[in-house]
C-alpha positions as a Markdown table, in Angstrom:
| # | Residue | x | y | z |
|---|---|---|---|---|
| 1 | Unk | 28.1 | -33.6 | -23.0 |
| 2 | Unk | 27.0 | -30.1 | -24.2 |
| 3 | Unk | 23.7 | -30.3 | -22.6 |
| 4 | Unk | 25.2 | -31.4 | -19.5 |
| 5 | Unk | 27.4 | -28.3 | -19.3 |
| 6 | Unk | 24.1 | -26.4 | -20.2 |
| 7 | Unk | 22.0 | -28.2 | -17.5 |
| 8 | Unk | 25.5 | -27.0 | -15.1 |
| 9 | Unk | 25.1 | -23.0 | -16.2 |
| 10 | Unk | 21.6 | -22.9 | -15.5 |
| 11 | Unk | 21.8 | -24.4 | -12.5 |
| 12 | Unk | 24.6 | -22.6 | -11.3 |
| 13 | Unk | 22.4 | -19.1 | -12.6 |
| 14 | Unk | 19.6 | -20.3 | -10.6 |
| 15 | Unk | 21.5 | -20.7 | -7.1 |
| 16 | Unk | 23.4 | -17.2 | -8.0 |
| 17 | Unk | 19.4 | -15.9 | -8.3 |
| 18 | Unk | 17.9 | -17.7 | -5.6 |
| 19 | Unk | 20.7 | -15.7 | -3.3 |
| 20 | Unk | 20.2 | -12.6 | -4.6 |
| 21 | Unk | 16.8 | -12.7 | -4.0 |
| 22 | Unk | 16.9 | -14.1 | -0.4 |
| 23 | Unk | 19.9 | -11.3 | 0.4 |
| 24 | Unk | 16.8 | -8.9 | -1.4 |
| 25 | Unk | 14.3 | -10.6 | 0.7 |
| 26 | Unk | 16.4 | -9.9 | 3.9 |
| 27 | Unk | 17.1 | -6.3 | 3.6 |
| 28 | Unk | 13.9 | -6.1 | 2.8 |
| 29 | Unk | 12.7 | -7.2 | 6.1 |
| 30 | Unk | 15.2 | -5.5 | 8.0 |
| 31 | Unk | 13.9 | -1.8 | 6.2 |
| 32 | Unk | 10.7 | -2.9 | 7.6 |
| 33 | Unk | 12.0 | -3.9 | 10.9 |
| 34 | Unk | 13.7 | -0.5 | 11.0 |
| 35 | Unk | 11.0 | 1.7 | 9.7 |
| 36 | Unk | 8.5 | 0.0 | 12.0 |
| 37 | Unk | 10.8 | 0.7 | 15.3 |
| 38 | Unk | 11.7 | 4.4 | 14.2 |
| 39 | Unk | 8.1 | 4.9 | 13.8 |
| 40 | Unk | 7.2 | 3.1 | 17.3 |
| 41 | Unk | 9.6 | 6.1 | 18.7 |
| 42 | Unk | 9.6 | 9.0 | 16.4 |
| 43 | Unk | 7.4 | 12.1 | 18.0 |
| 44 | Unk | 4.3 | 13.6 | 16.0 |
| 45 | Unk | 7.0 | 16.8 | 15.0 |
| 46 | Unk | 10.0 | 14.6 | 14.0 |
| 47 | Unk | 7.3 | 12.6 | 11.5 |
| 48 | Unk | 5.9 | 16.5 | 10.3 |
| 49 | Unk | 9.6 | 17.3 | 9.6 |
| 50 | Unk | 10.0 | 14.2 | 7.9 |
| 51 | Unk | 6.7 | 14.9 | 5.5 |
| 52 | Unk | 7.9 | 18.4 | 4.8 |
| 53 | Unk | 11.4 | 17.1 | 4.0 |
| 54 | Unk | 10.0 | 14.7 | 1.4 |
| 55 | Unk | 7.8 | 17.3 | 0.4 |
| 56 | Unk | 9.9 | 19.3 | -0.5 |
| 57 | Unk | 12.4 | 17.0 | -1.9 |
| 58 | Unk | 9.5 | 15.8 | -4.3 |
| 59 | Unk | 9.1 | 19.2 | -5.5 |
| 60 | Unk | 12.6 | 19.8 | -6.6 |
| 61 | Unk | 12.8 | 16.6 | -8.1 |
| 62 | Unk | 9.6 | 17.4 | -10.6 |
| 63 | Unk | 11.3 | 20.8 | -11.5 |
| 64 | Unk | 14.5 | 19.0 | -12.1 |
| 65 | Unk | 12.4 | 16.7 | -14.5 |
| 66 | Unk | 10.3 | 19.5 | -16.0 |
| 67 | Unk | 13.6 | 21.7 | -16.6 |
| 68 | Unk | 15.4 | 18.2 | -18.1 |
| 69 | Unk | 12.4 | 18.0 | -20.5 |
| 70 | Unk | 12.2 | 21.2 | -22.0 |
| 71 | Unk | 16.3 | 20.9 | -22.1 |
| 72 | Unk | 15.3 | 17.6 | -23.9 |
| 73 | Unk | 12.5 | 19.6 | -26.5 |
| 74 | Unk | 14.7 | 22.8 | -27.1 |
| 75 | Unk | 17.6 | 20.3 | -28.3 |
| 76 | Unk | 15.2 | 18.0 | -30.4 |
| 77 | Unk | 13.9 | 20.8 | -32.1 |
| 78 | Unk | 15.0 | 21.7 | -35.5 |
């Protein structure tokens, strides 16, 4: 009886994964879809902006990091 109910979880956790990663699988393919039109019509300056955007968004994220660290250092310190 108690392997049945076992055998009944997992294969009730399985079909609860195997949508999760089709629903994961789909967006997926829809990003893609997106990304690949929005390139197809995005102009040479609009993809420049884009660059310098991320850019610059990368570089505030490492300070934030860098300034979290040390936070992190100064408070491990005795």
């Amino acid at each position: 009886y108690e392997t049945s109910l076992i055998k009944k979880h997992n294969q009730k956790h399985k079909e609860r994964m195997m949508k999760t990663i089709e629903k994961r699988e789909m967006h997926l393919s829809q990003n893609c879809e997106r990304k690949r039109r929005k390139l197809e019509t995005e102009t040479e300056s609009e993809r420049e902006q884009h660059l310098e955007y991320q850019r610059k968004k990368s570089k505030e994220l490492q300070m934030l990091k860098k300034a979290n660290y040390n936070q992190i250092q100064k408070r491990t310190e005795f």
